[in-house]
C-alpha positions as CSV (number, residue, x, y, z in Angstrom):
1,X,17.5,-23.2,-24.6
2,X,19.0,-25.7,-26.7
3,X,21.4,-28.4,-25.4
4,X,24.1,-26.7,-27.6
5,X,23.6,-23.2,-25.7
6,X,23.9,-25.1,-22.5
7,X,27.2,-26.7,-23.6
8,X,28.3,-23.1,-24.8
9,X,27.0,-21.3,-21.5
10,X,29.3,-24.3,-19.5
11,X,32.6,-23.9,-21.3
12,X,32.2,-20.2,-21.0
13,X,31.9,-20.8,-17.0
14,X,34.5,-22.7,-17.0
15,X,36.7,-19.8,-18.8
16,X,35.6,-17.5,-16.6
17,X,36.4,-19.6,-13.7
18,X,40.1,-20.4,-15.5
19,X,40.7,-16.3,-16.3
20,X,39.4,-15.4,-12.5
21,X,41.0,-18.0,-10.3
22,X,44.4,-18.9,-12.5
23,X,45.2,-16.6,-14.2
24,X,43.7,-13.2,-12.1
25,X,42.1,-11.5,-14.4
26,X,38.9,-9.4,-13.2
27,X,35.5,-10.5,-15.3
28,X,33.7,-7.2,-16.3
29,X,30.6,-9.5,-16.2
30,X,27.8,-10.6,-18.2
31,X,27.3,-8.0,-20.8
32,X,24.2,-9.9,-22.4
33,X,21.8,-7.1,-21.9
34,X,23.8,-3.8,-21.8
35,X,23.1,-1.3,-24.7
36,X,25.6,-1.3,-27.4
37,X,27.4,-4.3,-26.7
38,X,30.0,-5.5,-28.9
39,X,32.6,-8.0,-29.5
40,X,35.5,-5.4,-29.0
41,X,35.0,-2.6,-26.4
42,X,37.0,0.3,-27.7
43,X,37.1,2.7,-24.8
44,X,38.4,-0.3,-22.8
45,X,41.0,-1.4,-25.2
46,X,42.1,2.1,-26.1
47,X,42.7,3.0,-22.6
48,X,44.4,-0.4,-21.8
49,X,46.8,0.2,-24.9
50,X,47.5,3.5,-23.8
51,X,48.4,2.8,-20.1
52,X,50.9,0.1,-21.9
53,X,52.8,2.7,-23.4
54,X,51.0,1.8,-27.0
55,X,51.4,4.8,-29.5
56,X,48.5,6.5,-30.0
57,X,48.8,6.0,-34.0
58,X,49.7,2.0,-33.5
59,X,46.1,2.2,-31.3
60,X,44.2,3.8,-34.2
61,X,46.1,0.6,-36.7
62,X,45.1,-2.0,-34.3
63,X,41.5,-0.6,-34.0
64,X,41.0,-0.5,-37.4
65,X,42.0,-4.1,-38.4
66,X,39.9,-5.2,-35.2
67,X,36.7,-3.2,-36.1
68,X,37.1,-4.6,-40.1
69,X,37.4,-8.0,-39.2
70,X,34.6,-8.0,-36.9
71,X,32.1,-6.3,-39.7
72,X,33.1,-9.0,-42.1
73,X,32.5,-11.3,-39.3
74,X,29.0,-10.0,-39.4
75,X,28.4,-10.3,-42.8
76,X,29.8,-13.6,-42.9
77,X,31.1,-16.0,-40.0
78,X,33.4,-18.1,-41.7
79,X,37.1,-17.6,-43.0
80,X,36.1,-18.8,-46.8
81,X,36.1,-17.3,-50.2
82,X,33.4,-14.8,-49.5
83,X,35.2,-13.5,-46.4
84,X,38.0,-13.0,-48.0
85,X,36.3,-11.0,-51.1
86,X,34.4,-9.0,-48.3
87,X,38.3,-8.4,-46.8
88,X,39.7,-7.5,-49.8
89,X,37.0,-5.2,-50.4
90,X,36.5,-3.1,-47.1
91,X,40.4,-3.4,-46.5
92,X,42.3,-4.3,-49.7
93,X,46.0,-4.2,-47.9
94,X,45.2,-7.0,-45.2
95,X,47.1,-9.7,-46.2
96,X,50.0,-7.4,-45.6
97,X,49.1,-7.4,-41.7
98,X,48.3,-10.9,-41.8
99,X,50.8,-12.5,-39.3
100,X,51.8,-9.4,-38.0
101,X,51.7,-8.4,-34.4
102,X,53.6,-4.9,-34.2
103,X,53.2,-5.2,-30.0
């Protein structure tokens, strides 16, 4: 591994450690290996939103942007002119969200 994955692979220990012990969240664990695995787990998020009290239509909004932004993220890592093209093109109305947290 390369010293800048060890670097990585430390700070993200020490985030754990900060969420676990400070903070009390639970760590679903290391989810290198599992089939499937993605950036935003939907079930889990769903459900979470739902036991909030979230709408069930608000859920679907907030899904959406998520899931877009993480497929341009895909095709592109950076927020520069091509990931904005790629935004304006899979989602053309998200500058309208942009800033705006409905929860």
């Amino acid at each position: 591994m390369s010293k800048v994955g060890q670097k990585e692979r430390q700070t993200q220990a020490r985030m754990i450690t900060l969420f676990r012990e400070r903070l009390g969240y639970d760590s679903l664990g290391n989810w290198i290996a599992c089939e499937d695995n993605r950036n935003i787990e939907e079930t889990l998020l769903r459900d979470w939103l739902a036991k909030c009290g979230v709408s069930e239509s608000l859920i679907a909004w907030a899904l959406h942007q998520l899931g877009t932004q993480e497929m341009v993220h895909l095709l592109n890592r950076h927020h520069n002119d091509h990931f904005i093209a790629l935004m304006n093109r899979f989602m053309p109305q998200w500058r309208l969200y942009r800033g705006y947290h409905p929860l």
